[in-house]
C-alpha positions as CSV (number, residue, x, y, z in Angstrom):
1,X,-135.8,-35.2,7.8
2,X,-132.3,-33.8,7.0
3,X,-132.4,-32.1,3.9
4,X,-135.9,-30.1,3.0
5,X,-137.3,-27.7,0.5
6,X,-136.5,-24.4,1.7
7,X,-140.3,-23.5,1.1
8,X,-141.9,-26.0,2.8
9,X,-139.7,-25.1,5.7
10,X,-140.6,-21.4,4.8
11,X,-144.9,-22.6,5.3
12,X,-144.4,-24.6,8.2
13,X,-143.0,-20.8,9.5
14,X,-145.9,-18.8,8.2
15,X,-148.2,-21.7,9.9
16,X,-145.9,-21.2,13.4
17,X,-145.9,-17.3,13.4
18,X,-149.9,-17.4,12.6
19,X,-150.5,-19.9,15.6
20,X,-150.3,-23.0,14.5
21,X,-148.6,-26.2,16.2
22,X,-145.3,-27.0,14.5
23,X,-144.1,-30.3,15.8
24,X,-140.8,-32.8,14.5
25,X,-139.6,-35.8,15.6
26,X,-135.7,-37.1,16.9
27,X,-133.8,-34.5,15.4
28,X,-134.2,-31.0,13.0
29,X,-133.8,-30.2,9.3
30,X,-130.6,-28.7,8.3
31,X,-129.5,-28.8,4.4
32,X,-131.5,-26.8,2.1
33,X,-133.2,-28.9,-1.2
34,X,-133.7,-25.6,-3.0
35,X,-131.2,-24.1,-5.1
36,X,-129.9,-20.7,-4.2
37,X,-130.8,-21.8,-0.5
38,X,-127.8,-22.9,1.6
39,X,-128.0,-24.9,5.3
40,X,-127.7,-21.4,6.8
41,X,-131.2,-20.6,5.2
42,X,-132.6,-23.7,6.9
43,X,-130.7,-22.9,10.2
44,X,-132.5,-19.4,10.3
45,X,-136.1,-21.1,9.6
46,X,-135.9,-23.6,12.1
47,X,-134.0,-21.4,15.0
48,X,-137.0,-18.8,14.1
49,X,-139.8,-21.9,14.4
50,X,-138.0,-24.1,17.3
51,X,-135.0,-21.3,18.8
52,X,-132.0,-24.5,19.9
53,X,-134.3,-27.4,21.6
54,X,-132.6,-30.7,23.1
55,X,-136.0,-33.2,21.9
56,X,-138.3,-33.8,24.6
57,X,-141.8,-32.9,25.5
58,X,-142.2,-29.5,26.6
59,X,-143.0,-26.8,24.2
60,X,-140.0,-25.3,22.4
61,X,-141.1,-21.5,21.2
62,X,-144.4,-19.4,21.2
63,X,-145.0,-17.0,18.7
64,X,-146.9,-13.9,19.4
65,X,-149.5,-14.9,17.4
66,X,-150.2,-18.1,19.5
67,X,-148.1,-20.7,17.4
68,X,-146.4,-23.6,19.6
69,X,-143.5,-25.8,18.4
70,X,-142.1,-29.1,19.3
71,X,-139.7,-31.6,19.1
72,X,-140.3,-34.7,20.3
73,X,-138.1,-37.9,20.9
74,X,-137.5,-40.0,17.8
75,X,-140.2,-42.3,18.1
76,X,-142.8,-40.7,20.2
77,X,-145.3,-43.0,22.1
78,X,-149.8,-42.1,21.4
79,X,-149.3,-41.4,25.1
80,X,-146.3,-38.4,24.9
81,X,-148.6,-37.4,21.4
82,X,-151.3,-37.4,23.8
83,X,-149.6,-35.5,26.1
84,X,-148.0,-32.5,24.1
85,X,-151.4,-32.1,21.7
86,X,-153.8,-32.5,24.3
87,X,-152.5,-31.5,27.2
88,X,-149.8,-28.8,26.4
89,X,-151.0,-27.5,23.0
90,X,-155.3,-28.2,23.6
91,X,-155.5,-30.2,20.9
92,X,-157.9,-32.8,21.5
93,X,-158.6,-35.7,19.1
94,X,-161.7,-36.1,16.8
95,X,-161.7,-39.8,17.8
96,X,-160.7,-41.2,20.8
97,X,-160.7,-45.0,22.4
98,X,-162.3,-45.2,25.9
99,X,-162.2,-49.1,25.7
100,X,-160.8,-51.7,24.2
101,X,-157.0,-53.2,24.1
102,X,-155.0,-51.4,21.2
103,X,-151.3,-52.5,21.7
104,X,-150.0,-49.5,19.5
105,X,-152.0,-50.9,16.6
106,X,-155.3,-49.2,16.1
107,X,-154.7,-46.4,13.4
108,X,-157.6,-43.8,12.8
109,X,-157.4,-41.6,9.6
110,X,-160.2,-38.5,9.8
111,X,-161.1,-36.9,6.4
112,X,-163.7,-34.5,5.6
113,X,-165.1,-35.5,2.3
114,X,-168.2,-33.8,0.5
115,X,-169.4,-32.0,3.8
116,X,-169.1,-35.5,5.7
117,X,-166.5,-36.0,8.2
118,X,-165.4,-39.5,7.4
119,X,-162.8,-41.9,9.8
120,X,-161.1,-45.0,8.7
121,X,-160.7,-47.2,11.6
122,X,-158.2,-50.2,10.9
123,X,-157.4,-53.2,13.6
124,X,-154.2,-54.2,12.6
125,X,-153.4,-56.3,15.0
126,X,-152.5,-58.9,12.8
127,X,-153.1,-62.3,15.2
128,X,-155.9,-63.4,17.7
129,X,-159.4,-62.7,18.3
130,X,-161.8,-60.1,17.3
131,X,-161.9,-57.0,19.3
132,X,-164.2,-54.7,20.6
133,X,-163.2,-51.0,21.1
134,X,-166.1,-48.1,22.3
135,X,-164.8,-44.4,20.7
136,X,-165.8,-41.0,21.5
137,X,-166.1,-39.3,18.0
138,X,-166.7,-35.5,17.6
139,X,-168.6,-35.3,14.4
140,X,-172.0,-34.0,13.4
141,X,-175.0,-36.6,12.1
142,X,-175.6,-40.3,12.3
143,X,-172.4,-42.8,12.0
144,X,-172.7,-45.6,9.1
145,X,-170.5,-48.5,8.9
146,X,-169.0,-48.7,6.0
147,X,-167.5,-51.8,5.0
148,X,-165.5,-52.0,1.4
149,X,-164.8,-55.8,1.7
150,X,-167.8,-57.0,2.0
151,X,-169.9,-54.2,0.1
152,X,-172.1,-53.4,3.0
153,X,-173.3,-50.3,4.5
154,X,-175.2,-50.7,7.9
155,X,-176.2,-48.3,10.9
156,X,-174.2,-48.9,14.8
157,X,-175.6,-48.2,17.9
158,X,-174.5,-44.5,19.6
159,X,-175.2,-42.0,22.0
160,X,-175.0,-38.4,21.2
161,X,-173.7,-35.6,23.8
162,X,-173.7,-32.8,22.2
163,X,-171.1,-32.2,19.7
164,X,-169.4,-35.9,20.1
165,X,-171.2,-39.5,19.7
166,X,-169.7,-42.5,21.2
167,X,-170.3,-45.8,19.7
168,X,-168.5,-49.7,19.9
169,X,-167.2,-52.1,16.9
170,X,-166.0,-54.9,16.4
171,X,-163.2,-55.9,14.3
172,X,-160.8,-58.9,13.4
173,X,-157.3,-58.9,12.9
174,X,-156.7,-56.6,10.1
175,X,-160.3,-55.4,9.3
176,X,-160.8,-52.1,8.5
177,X,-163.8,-49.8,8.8
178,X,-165.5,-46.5,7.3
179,X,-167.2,-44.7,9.5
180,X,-169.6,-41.9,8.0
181,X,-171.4,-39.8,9.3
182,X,-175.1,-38.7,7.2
183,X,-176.7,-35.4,8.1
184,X,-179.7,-37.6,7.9
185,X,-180.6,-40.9,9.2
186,X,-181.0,-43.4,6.9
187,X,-183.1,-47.0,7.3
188,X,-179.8,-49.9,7.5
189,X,-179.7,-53.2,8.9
190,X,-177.2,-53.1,12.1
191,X,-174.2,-54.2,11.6
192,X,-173.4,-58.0,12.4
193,X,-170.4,-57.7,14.9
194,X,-167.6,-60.5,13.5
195,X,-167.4,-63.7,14.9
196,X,-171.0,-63.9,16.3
197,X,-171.9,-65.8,12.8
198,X,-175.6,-64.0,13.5
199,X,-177.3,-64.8,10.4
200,X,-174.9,-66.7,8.9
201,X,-175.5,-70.3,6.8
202,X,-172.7,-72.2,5.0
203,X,-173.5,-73.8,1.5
204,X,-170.5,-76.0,0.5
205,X,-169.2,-75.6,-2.8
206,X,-169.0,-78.9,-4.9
207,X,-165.7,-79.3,-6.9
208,X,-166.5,-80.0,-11.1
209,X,-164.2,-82.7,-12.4
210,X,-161.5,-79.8,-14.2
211,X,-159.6,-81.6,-17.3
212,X,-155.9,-81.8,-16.4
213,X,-153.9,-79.1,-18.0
214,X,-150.3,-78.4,-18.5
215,X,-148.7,-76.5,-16.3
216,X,-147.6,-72.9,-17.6
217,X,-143.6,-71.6,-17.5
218,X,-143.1,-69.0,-15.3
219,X,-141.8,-66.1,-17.6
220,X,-138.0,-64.9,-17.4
221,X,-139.2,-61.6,-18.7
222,X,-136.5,-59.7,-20.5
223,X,-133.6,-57.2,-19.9
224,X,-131.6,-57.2,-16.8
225,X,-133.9,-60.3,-15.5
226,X,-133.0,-62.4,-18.3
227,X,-129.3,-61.2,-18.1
228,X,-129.1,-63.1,-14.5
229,X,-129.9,-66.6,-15.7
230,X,-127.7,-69.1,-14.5
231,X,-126.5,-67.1,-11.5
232,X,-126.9,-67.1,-8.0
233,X,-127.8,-65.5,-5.1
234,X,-124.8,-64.9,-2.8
235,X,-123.8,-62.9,0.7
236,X,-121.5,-63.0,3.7
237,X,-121.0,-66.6,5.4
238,X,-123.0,-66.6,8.2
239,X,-125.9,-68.2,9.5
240,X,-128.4,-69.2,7.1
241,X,-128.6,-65.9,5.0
242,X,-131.4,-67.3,2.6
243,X,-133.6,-67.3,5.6
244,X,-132.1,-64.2,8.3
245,X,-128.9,-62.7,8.0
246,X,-128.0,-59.3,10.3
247,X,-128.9,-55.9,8.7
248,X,-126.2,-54.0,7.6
249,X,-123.2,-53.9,4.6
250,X,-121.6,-56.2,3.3
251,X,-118.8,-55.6,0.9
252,X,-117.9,-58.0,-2.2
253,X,-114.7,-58.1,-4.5
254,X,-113.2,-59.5,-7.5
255,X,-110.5,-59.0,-10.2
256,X,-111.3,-59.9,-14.0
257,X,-108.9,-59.3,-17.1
258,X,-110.1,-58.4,-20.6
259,X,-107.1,-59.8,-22.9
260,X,-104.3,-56.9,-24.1
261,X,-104.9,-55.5,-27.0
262,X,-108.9,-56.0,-27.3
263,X,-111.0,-53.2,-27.8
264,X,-113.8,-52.9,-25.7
265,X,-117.5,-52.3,-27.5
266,X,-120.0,-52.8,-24.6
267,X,-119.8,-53.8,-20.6
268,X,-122.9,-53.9,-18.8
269,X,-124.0,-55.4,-15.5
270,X,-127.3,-56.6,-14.8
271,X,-128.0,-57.1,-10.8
272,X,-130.1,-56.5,-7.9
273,X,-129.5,-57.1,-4.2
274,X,-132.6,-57.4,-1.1
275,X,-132.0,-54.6,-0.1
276,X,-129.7,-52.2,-2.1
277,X,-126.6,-52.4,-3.7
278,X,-124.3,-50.0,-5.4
279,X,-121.3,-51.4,-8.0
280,X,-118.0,-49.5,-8.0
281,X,-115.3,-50.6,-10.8
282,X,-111.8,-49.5,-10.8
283,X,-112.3,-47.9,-7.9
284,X,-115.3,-45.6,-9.2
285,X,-119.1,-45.7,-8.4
286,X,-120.9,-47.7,-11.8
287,X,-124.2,-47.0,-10.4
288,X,-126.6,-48.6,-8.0
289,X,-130.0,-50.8,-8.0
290,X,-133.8,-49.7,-7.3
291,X,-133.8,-48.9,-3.7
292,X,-137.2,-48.1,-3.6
293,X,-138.9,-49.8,-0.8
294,X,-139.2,-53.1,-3.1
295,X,-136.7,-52.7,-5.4
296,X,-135.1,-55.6,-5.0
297,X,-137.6,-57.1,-7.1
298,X,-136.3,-54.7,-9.9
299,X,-132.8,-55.9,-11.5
300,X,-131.2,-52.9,-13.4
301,X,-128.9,-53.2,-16.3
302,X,-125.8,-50.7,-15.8
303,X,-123.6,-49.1,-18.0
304,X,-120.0,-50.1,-17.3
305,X,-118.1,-49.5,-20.6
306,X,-116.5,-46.0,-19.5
307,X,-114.7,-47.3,-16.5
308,X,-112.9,-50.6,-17.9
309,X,-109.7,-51.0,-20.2
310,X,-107.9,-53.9,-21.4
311,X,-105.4,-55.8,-18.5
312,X,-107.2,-56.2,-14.8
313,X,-110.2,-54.7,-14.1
314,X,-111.6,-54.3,-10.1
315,X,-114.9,-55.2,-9.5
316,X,-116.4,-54.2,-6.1
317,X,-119.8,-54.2,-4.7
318,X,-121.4,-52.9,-1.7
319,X,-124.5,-54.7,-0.7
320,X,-127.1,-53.6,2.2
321,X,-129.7,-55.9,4.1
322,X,-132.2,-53.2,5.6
323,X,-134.3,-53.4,8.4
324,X,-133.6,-53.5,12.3
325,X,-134.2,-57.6,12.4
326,X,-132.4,-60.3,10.7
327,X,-134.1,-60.8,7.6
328,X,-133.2,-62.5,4.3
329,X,-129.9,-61.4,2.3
330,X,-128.6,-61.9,-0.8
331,X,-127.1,-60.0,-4.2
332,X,-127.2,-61.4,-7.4
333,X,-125.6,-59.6,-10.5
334,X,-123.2,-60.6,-13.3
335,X,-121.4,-58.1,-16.0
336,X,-121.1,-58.9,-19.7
337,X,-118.0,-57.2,-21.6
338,X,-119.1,-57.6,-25.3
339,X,-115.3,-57.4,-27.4
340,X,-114.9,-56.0,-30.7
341,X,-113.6,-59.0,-31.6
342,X,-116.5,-60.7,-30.9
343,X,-115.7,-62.1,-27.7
344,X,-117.8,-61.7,-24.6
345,X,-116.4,-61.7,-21.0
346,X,-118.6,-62.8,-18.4
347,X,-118.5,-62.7,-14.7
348,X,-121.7,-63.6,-12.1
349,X,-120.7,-62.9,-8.4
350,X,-120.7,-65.9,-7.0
351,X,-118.3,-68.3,-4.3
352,X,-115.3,-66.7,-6.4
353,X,-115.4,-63.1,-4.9
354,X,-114.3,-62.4,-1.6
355,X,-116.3,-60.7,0.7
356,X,-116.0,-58.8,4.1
357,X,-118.5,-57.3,6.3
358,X,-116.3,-54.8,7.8
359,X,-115.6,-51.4,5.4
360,X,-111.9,-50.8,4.9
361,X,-110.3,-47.7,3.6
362,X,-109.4,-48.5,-0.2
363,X,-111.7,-51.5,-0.3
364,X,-113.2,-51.2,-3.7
365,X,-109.3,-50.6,-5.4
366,X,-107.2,-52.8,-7.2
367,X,-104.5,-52.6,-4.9
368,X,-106.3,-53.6,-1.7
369,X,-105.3,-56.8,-0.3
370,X,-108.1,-59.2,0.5
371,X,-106.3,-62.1,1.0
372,X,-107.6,-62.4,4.7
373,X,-111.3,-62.0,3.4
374,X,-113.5,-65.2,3.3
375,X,-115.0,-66.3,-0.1
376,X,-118.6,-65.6,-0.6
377,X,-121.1,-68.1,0.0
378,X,-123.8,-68.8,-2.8
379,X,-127.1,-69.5,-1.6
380,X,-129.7,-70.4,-4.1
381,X,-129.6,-70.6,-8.0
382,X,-131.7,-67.4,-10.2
383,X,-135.1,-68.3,-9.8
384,X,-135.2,-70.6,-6.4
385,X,-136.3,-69.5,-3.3
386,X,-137.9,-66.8,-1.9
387,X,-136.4,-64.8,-4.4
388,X,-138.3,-66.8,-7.5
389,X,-138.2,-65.3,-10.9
390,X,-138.4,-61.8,-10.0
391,X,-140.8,-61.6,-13.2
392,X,-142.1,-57.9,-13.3
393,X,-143.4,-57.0,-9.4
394,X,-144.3,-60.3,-8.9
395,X,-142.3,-62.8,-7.1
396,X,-143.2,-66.4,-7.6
397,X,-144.3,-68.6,-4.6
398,X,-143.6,-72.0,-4.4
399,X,-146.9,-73.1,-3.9
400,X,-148.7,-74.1,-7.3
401,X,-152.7,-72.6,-8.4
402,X,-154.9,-75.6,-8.2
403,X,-157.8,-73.5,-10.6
404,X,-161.1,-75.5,-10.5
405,X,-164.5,-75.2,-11.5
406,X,-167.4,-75.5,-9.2
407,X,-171.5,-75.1,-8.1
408,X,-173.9,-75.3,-4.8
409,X,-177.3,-74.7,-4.8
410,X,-179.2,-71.9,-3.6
411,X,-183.0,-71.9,-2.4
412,X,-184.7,-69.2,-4.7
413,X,-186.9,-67.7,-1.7
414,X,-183.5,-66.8,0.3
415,X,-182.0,-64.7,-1.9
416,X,-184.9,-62.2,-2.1
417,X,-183.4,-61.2,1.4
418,X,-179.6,-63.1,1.5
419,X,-177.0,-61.8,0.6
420,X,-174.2,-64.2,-0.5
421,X,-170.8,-64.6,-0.3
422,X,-168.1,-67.1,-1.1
423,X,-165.3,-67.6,1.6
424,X,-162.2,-69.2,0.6
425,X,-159.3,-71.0,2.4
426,X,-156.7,-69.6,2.7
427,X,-152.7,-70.7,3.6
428,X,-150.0,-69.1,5.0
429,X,-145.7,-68.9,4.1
430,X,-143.0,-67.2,5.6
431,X,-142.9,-63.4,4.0
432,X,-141.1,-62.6,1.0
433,X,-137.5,-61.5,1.9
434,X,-136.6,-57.7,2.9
């Protein structure tokens, strides 16, 4: 990170100078996020904790104590980790795979929770076949599978040598494990490995005749969602940018004029982008949207009044499309000047604005010529699209609920032993955008 808290910096030193690894990634802290703590401050903690690396994979600084530090590339392979905690500092993983293809996407999580050491195993490897992976665990007791999904506990199959226990599972695409470990062996059924159906018979569910019912209204909600009726989503002409438009900035413009001699009583604008956007008027910054990690699903209503006068006003708005793939684009916004006449002034950005996706010095002020910018393209009305609704957190699909009510029959004997479970179909669209 680039700015951190000086004591948090100040810990991570106490932990160094005691004997404990220190590691960061790609590049060094070095503005403070403490008052009365300047970038000097942070200099002086992390010469004392690194001294003046280049990142690679070697140890930095020892402290007399025994402490190590590191600073690894940016994005550091499980091999290089491998290397510089096992090999370099000795420190050797609770879990380990010894078989079993990974591809980068096996994560492992090891808690210790009431005396029990405890290790979330997740396979997300999103696509293809169930796979089987053999670990070396170092843990004391008897491993459980614990499975949250399906609400089953159940005993695997291990060896013990010692202080470690290695055991296999099976997992599909995106399953995810418990695996517990008891002081004290317990009597479980074994766990069924997935895909070999052991055990397994399919009761089809009848479909009930379901009176027809009309179909609910998607809610506009209220506020700044409700505000955006009747707009549309708009970005920079290229491609397709409903469906992938390159990451990066992409900067919108356009003149309005409240009539001479009006007073103005209220200007708002309501707006989001996918990802971020931020609204400058007049040349000043009016604020910016959520850009929490789905924030584009969150339109805010800004307060605009301060920074508009009667005569032209410039409008200017700098909207960003994160990620490092194309990916859907779009911002949608429109500002509401309420008069003290009475009248409103309204403006949605739309094909009217002029747009640019290169930065240019003055860009957001009114006397910046545009004239060689192209005019925005708008892509889908408020509510189409990926985009839908943006009701609350919740983006509406196009795909409708088809609710129904149903039975099957059960044989009473099998369910002294059965346990049952209903399996449904399930269908696939293309992600929401961002």
């Amino acid at each position: 990170m680039e700015v951190i808290p000086y004591g948090t910096l100040a810990k991570a030193k106490q932990f160094f100078d005691g004997g404990g690894v220190v590691i960061a990634h790609g590049y060094l802290p070095d503005k403070s996020a403490t008052l009365g703590k300047t970038s000097q401050d942070i200099a002086g903690l992390c010469e004392g904790i690194w001294g003046k690396p280049s990142p690679g994979l070697t140890v930095c600084k020892t402290s007399p104590g025994g402490g190590r530090s590191y600073l690894l590339p940016a994005q550091p392979t499980p091999e290089q980790l491998q290397q510089v905690l096992a090999g370099d500092a000795g420190i050797h993983p609770t879990l380990e795979v010894l078989a079993g293809s990974t591809d980068h996407w096996l994560h492992a999580l090891h808690r210790v929770k009431a005396g029990r050491d405890v290790f979330f195993i997740a396979n997300q490897n999103h696509l293809g076949e169930p796979r089987t992976f053999s670990f070396r665990i170092t843990a004391d007791g008897t491993p459980e599978c614990w499975d949250a999904m399906r609400n089953e506990i159940t005993a695997v199959p291990f060896s013990r040598k010692g202080s470690q226990v290695e055991l296999e599972l099976t997992l599909e695409p995106n399953e995810s494990v418990l695996v517990v470990f008891q002081p004290k062996k317990r009597p479980l059924p074994l766990r069924s490995a997935p895909g070999s159906g052991a055990g397994l018979k399919t009761i089809a569910v009848t479909r009930d005749p379901t009176p027809a019912q009309s179909e609910p209204q998607p809610p506009l909600g209220s506020g700044p969602g409700l505000a955006l009726k009747g707009c549309s989503w708009a970005w920079y002409p290229e491609g397709d940018p409903a469906q992938a438009a390159p990451p990066g900035t992409r900067y919108f413009r356009k003149q309005i004029t409240i009539p001479a001699g009006e007073k103005i009583r209220k200007a708002t604008f309501a707006g989001t982008a996918d990802n971020s956007f931020a609204l400058f008027i007049n040349g000043k910054e009016a604020g910016h949207g959520d850009n929490s990690p789905e924030g584009w699903r969150n339109p805010v209503e800004l307060d605009a009044t301060a920074l508009m006068h009667p005569g032209p006003n410039q409008l200017a708005i700098a909207a960003v499309n994160g990620g490092d793939q194309p990916n859907p684009a779009g911002v949608i916004g429109r500002l509401t000047v309420e008069l003290a006449s009475g009248t409103v002034v309204t403006e949605c950005v739309s094909q009217a604005w002029k747009t640019s996706n290169e930065k240019a010095d003055r860009w957001a002020e009114a006397d910046f010529n545009d004239s060689t910018w192209p005019a925005a393209r708008e892509l889908l009305p408020f509510g189409g699209g990926l985009w839908g609704m943006l009701a609350g957190r919740i983006t509406l699909g196009p795909v409708k609920a088809d609710p129904f009510f149903g039975h099957c029959d059960l044989v009473k004997d099998d369910l002294k032993t059965a346990r049952v479970t209903l399996s449904l179909g399930r269908w696939l669209q293309k992600s929401p955008p961002g």
